[in-house]
C-alpha positions in Angstrom: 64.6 -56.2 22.5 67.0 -57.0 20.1 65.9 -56.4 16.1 63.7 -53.6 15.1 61.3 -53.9 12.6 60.4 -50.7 10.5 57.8 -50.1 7.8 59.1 -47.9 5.0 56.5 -46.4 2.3 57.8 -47.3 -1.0 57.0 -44.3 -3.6 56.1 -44.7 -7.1 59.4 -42.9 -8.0 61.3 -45.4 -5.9 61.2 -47.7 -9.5 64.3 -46.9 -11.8 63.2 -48.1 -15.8 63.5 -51.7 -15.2 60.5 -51.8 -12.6 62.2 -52.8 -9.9 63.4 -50.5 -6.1 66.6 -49.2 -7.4 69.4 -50.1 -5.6 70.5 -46.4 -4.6 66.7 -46.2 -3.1 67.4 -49.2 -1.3 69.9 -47.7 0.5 67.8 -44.8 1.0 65.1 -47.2 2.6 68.4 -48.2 5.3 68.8 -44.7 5.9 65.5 -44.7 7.2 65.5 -47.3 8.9 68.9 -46.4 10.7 67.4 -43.0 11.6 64.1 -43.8 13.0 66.1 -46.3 15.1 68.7 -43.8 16.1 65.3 -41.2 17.3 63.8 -44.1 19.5 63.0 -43.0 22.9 64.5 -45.7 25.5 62.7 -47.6 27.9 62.9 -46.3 31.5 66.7 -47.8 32.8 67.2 -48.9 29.4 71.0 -47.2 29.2 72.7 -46.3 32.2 73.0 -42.9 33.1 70.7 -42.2 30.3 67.3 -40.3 31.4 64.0 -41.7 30.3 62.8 -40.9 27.0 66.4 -40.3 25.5 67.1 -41.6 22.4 70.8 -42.7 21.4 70.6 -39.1 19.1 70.2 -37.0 22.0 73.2 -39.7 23.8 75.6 -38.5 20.6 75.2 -34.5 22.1 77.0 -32.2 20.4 79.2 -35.2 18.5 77.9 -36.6 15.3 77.9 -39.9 13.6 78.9 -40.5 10.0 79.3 -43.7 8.0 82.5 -45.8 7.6 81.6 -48.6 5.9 78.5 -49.7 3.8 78.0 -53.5 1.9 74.8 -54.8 0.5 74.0 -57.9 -1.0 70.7 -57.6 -3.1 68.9 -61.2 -3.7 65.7 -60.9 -5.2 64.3 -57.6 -7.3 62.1 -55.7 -4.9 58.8 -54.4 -7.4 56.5 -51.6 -6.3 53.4 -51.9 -4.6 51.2 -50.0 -2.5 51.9 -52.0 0.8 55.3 -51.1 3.1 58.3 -53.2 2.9 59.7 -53.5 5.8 63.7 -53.1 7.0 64.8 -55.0 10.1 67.6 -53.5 11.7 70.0 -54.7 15.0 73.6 -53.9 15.7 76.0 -57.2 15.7 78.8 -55.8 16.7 80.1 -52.6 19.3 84.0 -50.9 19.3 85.5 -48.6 20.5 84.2 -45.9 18.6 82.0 -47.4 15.9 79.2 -49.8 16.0 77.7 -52.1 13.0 74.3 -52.3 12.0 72.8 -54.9 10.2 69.4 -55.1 8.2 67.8 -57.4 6.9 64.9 -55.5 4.0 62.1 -58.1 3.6 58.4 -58.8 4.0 57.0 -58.4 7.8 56.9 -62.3 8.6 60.1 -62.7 6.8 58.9 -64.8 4.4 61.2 -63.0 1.5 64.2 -60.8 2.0 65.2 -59.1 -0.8 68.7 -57.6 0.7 70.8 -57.9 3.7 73.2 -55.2 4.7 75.6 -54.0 7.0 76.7 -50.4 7.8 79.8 -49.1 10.1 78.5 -46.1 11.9 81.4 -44.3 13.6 81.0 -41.5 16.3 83.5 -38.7 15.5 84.2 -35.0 17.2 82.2 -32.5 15.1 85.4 -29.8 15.0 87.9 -32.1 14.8 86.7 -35.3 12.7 88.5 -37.4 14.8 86.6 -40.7 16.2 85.2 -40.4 19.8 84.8 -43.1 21.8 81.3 -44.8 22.7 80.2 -44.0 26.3 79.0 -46.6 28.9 75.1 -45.0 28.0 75.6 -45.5 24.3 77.0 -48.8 24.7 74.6 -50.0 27.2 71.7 -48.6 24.7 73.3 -50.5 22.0 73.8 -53.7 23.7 69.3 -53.9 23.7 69.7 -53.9 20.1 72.1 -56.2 20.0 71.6 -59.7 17.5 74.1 -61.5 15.6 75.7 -61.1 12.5 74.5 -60.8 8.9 75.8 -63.8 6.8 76.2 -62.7 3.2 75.9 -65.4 0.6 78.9 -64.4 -1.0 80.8 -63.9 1.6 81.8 -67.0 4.4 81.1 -66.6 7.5 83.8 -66.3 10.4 84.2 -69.4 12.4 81.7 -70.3 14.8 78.9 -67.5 13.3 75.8 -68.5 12.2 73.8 -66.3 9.8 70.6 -65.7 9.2 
């Protein structure tokens, strides 16, 4: 399994006075995305250590996970209609105590995408604020969602990464 693909409901009110998604609701539509992934229930043996039905949410425990790091590059205006978008997410990229999703927010075959993005999600102590490193279940849960980088038009790529 690596990408996920998730349907998001685009609301009437999701059109700013241009007619187009606005780009603060696009970002919305990623939170989504990034928190119905997060809920997933894992396959059987999916993570080790992790029982069946967990979800990297209930992994996190009593830690939390908060955003370090957000970049969007928008390419074509997204206009409202009645049928979902769709927002494919993956992670390209695991450390220590952060991981980086990527998305891609397009039609269901792909045919347009309309943004990429990528977000930093670190995991951090709750009391403290301090990062907390990943554990071996988190990383191994990670690791099924794992694809390769977003390449940003405006941005090269690092050597030897293809984009998408």
């Amino acid at each position: 399994m690596s990408s996920l693909l998730i349907p998001i409901q685009m609301r009437f009110g999701d059109i700013d006075s241009y007619g187009h998604v606005n780009n603060v609701t696009v970002l919305q539509y990623l939170e989504d995305a990034r928190v119905r992934l997060m809920a997933r229930p894992l396959p059987q043996g999916a993570a080790a250590g992790a029982p069946a039905g967990a979800t990297f949410r209930t992994l996190v425990g009593d830690r939390q996970t908060v955003i370090g790091r957000q970049e969007i590059e928008y390419s074509e205006q997204l206009l409202y209609r009645p049928d979902p978008v769709f927002v494919r997410v993956w992670v390209s990229s695991v450390g220590g105590s952060s991981f980086v999703l990527d998305y891609a927010v397009q039609e269901e075959d792909g045919s347009r995408v309309y943004a990429v993005a990528q977000t930093a999600v670190v995991q951090i102590d709750r009391g403290t604020g301090r990062p907390v490193r990943l554990d071996e279940a988190q990383r191994d849960l990670l690791e099924q969602w794992s694809d390769a980088p977003t390449r940003f038009a405006r941005r090269p790529a690092p050597a030897g990464v293809r984009g998408r």
